[in-house]
C-alpha positions, -999 to 999 in steps of 0.1 A, spaced: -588 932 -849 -624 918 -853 -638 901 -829 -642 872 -848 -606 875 -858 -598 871 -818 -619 840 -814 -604 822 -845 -570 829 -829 -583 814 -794 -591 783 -813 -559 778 -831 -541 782 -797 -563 759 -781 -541 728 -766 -555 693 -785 -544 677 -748 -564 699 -734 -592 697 -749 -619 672 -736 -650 661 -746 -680 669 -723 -700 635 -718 -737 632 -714 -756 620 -688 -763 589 -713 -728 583 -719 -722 582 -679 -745 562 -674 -732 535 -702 -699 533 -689 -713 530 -654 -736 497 -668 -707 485 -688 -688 487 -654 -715 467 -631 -715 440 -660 -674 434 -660 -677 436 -622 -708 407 -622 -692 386 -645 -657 385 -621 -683 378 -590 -699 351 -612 -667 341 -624 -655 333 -585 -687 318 -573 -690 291 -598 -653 281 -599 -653 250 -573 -631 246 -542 -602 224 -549 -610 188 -535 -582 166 -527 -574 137 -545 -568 105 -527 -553 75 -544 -566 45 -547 -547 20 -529 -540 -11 -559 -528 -45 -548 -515 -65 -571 -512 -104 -562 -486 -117 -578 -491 -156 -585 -466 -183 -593 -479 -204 -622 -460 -239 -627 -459 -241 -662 -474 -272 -677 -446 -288 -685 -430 -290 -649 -463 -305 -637 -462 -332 -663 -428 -339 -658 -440 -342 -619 -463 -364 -625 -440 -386 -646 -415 -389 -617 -441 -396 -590 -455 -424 -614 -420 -440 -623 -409 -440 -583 -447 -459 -574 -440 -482 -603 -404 -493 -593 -420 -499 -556 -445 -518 -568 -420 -538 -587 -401 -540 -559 -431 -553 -538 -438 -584 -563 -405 -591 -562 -403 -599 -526 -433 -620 -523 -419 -636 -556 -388 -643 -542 -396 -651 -501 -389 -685 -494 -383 -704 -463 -355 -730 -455 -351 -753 -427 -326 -764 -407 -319 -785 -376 -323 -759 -347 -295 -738 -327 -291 -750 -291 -299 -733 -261 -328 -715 -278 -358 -700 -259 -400 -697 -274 -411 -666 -259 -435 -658 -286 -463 -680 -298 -490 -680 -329 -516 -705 -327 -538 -716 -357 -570 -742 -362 -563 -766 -386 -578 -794 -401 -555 -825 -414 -564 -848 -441 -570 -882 -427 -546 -906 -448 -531 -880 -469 -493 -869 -466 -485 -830 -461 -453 -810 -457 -454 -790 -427 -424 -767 -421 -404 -792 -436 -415 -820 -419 -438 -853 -440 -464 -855 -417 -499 -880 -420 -529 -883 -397 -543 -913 -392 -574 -921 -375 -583 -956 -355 -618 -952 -336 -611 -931 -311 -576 -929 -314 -553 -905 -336 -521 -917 -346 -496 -885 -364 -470 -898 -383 -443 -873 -388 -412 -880 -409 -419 -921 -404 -422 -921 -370 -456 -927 -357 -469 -913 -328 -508 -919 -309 -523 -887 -300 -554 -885 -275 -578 -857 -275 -568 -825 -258 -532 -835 -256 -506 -810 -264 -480 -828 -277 -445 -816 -295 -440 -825 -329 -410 -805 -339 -382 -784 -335 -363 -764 -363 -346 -736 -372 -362 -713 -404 -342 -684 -420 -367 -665 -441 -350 -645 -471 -366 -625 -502 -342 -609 -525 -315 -630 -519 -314 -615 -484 -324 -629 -452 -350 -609 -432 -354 -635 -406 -335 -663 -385 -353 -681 -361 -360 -715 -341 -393 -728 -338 -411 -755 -324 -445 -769 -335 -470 -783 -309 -503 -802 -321 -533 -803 -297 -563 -831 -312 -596 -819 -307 -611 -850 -328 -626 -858 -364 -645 -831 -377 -661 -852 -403 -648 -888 -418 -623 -872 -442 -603 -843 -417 -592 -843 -386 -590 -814 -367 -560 -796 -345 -548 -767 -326 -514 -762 -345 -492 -739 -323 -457 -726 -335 -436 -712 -308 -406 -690 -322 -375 -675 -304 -377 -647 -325 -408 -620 -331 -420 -629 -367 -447 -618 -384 -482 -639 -389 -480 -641 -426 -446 -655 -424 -458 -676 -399 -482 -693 -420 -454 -699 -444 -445 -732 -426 -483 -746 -431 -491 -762 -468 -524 -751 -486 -535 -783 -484 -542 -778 -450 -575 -757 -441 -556 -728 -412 -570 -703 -394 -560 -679 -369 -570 -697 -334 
């Protein structure tokens, strides 16, 4: 056998497996780049990636509001406005309706309380006070007060008693106050030819009011609170 023969036969028994390639320096040197670059991208890769932050929650609070819906505040409105009407009704009413009667006076029956008014008379002229006809007459320096015909002289700065009665004040058909009273007149002299003028003192044995009071004194007559 030729040589040649021999190395044919080497070759044919030559393991594939076996066999490697041999690698040059430049092909070393690729895989060793190629390596660096994979390894430099990871590095990059895990330097750019941020830290994980933590996420807090934004606390939202919601306000909840009651809305009245238009139509309850109207129909509010509507009962406030009937309820003031009715007590101002009510109100008229009672002043329409007050009244005062008079009668002869209960026995026994003390004045503690006492309202006092300045009043000027009509000289000549008849006027209903708290029931009573009464007339002032004037004579020079005397003052005679005629009160239900009976004719009495006056001098100035007496305090003389004219009356005593009993009133029950109603309104309503309902009676808010019962009471005796007794009227004093006190002559301070003519104010002027026409008037003569008065202290007029009513003396109850019950607490009433001023403006029920005033009740017992005509229009006629010019009053004020003393």
């Amino acid at each position: 056998m030729t040589d040649d023969e021999k190395r044919e036969q080497e070759g044919v028994r030559q393991d594939p497996l076996q066999a490697y390639k041999e690698e040059t320096p430049d092909d070393v040197a690729h895989e060793e780049v190629t390596q660096g670059e994979k390894t430099h991208e990871v590095e990059t890769h895990e330097i750019e990636t941020p830290p994980p932050q933590t996420v807090h929650e934004k606390e939202t609070i919601h306000e909840v509001r009651y809305v009245e819906p238009p139509e309850t505040k109207n129909g509010n409105l509507k009962i406030i406005g009937v309820i003031i009407l009715i007590l101002l009704l009510l109100i008229v009413a009672a002043f329409a309706t007050l009244n005062v009667s008079i009668y002869a006076p209960v026995s026994g029956a003390t004045y503690p309380y006492t309202t006092t008014y300045d009043v000027w008379f009509p000289l000549g002229k008849t006027v209903e006070v708290a029931g009573m006809d009464m007339v002032a007459l004037s004579t020079a320096d005397e003052m005679l007060i005629s009160v239900d015909g009976v004719t009495e002289k006056i001098e100035v700065g007496e305090n003389k008693l004219i009356s005593e009665k009993r009133a029950v004040v109603k309104t309503l058909g309902q009676t808010i106050f019962d009471t005796n009273f007794q009227i004093y007149l006190n002559y301070r002299g003519v104010s002027d030819p026409r008037t003569a003028n008065f202290f007029l003192s009513v003396r109850t044995s019950e607490q009433v009011p001023e403006p029920v009071i005033k009740l017992l004194i005509p229009r006629e007559i010019q009053a004020v609170p003393a």
